[in-house]
C-alpha positions in Angstrom: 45.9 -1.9 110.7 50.0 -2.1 110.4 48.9 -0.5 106.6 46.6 2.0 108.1 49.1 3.4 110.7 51.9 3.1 107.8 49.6 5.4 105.7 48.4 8.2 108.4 52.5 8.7 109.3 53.5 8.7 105.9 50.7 11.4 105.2 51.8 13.5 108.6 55.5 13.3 107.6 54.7 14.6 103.7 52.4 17.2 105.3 54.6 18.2 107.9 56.8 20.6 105.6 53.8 22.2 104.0 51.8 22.6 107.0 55.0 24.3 109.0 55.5 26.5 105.1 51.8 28.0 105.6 52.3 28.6 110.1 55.8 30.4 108.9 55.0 32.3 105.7 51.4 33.5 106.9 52.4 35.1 109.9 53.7 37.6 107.9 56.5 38.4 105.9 58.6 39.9 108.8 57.7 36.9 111.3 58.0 38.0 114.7 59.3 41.5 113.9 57.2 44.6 113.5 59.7 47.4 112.8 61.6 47.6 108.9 64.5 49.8 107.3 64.5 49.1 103.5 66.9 50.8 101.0 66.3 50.4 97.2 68.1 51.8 93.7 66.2 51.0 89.9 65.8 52.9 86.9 63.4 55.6 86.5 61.3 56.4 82.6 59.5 59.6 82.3 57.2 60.5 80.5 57.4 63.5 78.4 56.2 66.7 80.0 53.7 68.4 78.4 54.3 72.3 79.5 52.0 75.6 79.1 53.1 79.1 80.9 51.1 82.5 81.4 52.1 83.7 78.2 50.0 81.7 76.1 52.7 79.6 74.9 52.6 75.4 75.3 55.5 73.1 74.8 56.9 69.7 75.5 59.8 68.7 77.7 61.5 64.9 76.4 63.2 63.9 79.7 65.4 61.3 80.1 65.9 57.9 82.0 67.9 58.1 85.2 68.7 56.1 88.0 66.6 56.2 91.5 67.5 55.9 95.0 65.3 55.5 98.3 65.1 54.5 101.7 62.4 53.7 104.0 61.3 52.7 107.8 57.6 50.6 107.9 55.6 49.1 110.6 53.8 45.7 110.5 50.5 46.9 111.4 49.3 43.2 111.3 50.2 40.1 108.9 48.6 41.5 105.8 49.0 45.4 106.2 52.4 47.4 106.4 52.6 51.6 106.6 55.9 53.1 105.6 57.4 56.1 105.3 60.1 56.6 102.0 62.4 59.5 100.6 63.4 58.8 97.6 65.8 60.9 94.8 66.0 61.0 91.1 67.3 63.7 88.5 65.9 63.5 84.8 67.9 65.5 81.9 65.8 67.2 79.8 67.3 66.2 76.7 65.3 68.5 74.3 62.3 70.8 74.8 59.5 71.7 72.0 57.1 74.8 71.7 53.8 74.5 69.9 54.3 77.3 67.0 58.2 77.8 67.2 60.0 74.9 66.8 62.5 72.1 68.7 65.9 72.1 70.3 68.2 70.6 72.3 68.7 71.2 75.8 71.4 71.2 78.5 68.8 71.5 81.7 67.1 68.8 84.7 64.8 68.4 87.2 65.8 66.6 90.2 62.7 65.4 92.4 63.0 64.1 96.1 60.0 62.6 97.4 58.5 62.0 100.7 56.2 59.3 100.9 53.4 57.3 103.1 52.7 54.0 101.5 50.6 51.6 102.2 51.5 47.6 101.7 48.9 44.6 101.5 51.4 41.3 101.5 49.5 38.4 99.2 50.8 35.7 101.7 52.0 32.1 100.0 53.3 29.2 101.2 56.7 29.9 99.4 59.5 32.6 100.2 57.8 34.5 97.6 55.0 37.3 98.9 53.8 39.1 96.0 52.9 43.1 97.2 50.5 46.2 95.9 50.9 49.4 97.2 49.6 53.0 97.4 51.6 56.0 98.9 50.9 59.9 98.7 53.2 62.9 99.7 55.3 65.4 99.0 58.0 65.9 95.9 59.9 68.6 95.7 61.3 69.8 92.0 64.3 71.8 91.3 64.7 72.5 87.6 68.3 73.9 86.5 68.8 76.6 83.9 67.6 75.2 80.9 69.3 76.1 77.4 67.5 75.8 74.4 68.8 76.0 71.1 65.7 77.9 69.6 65.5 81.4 67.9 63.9 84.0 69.8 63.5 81.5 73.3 65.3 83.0 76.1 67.6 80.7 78.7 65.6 79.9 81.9 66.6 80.4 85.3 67.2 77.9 87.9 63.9 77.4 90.3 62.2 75.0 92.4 58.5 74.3 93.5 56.4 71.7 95.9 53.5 69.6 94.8 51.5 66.8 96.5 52.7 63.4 94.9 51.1 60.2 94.0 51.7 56.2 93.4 49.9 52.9 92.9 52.7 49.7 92.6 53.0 45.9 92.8 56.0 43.7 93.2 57.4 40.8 95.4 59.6 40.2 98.3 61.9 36.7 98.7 62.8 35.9 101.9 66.3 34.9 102.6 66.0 34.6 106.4 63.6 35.7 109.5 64.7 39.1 109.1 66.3 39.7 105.7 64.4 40.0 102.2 65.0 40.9 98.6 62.5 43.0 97.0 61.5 44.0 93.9 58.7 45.8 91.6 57.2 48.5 89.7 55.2 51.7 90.5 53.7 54.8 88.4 54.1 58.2 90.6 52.5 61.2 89.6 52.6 64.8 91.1 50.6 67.6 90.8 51.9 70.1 88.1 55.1 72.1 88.9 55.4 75.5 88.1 58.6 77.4 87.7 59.7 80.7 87.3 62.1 80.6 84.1 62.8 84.0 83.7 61.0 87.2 81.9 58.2 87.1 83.8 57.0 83.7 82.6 56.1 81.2 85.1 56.5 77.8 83.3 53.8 74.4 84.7 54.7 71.0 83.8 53.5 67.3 83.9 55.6 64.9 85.8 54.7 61.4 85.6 56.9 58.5 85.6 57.8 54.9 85.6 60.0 53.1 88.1 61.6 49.8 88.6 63.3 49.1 91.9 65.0 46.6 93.2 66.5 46.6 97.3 66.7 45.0 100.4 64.1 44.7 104.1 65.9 44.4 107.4 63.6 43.6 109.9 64.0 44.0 113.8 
C-alpha cells in the first residue's frame, strides 16, 4: 500500500508541472488579457516588377531590399483566433529598370508602400512558451514612386506619382512568451497588391507588379 501511495504522489508531483504548462499555455497566448499593441521592424525582398504602360511598351523594375516597420492593435476573439489591425512602411530603390526592345539602365528612383491591414491569427497552442501562428490579412497599400532616372537612350525621366490598390498576405511564425503579458515574435509573410499604375510623364501611364517577401521580428504587449 505504503508503495502504492509512494507511486500515485510521485506520478501527481511529475504531472503537476505539465498539467499546470497545458491550463496556462492553452488559454491562450495573452492569458487573461484580450486587447494587444505589437510593434515590429525586419527586412523586406521584392520581387522584380514586371511593368507594361499604354504605349505598348513592357519592362522590368529590379528593386531592392529594404528595411520594414509596423505597428498593430488585435483583439483575442477567443483562445485560438486573434483580428488585428497593422500599418506598416517600407521604401524599395529601384536599382535598375529594363524595357523589352530598348535596353537596360541604372536608376536613381523608389517606391515607398504603406499598408493598412486586417489580419487574421490562428495560435497552434503547445505546452511550451512557444505558440507557432498562420495568418491572413487584406487592405489597402498605398504607393508613391519618385522620379525615376534611367540611363537609356531615347527613355524620358518620369515624374513623381502615387496610386491605391487593394493588398494581400498569407504568413506563419511563432510567438515566445516572456511573461503574462509580454511576448517576442517572429515570422515570415508574402504580400501582394493589386497592380499600381503611375503616371510617369508624356502621357504614359506606367502599371507594375508588387510582390514581396518579409521577415519581421517585434514585440506583443498585452493588457
Amino acid at each position: 500500500m505504503l508503495k502504492k501511495i509512494l507511486c500515485v504522489s510521485s506520478l501527481a508531483l511529475l504531472s503537476t508541472p505539465i498539467l499546470a504548462a497545458i491550463n496556462v499555455d492553452h488559454e491562450s497566448i495573452l492569458g487573461n488579457n484580450d486587447w494587444y499593441v505589437s510593434g515590429g521592424l525586419g527586412i523586406t525582398i521584392p520581387l522584380n516588377a514586371d511593368f507594361y504602360n499604354n504605349v505598348g511598351n513592357r519592362g522590368t523594375f529590379d528593386l531592392d531590399n529594404s528595411a520594414n516597420f509596423s505597428a498593430s492593435m488585435g483583439y483575442k476573439i477567443n483562445r485560438l483566433f486573434r483580428a488585428e489591425s497593422e500599418l506598416s512602411y517600407r521604401k524599395n530603390d529601384i536599382s535598375r529598370a529594363s524595357y523589352s526592345g530598348i535596353g537596360s539602365g541604372s536608376s536613381s528612383g523608389d517606391i515607398a508602400t504603406y499598408i493598412l491591414m486586417l489580419n487574421g491569427y490562428y495560435d497552434i497552442l503547445t505546452i511550451n512558451h512557444f505558440t507557432p501562428y498562420v495568418s491572413l490579412g487584406l487592405g489597402i497599400s498605398r504607393h508613391h514612386i519618385s522620379s525615376t532616372q534611367v540611363d537609356i537612350s531615347g527613355v524620358t525621366d518620369g515624374k513623381s506619382d502615387s496610386d491605391t490598390a487593394f493588398a494581400y498576405q498569407f504568413g506563419l511564425g511563432v510567438n515566445y512568451q516572456l511573461y503574462d503579458d509580454l511576448l517576442l515574435t517572429a515570422g515570415y509573410r508574402y504580400l501582394t497588391t493589386e497592380n499600381p499604375k503611375f503616371d510617369v510623364g508624356n502621357d504614359v501611364d506606367v502599371k507594375a507588379d508588387y510582390d514581396i517577401h518579409e521577415i519581421k521580428i517585434g514585440i506583443i504587449y498585452a493588457f
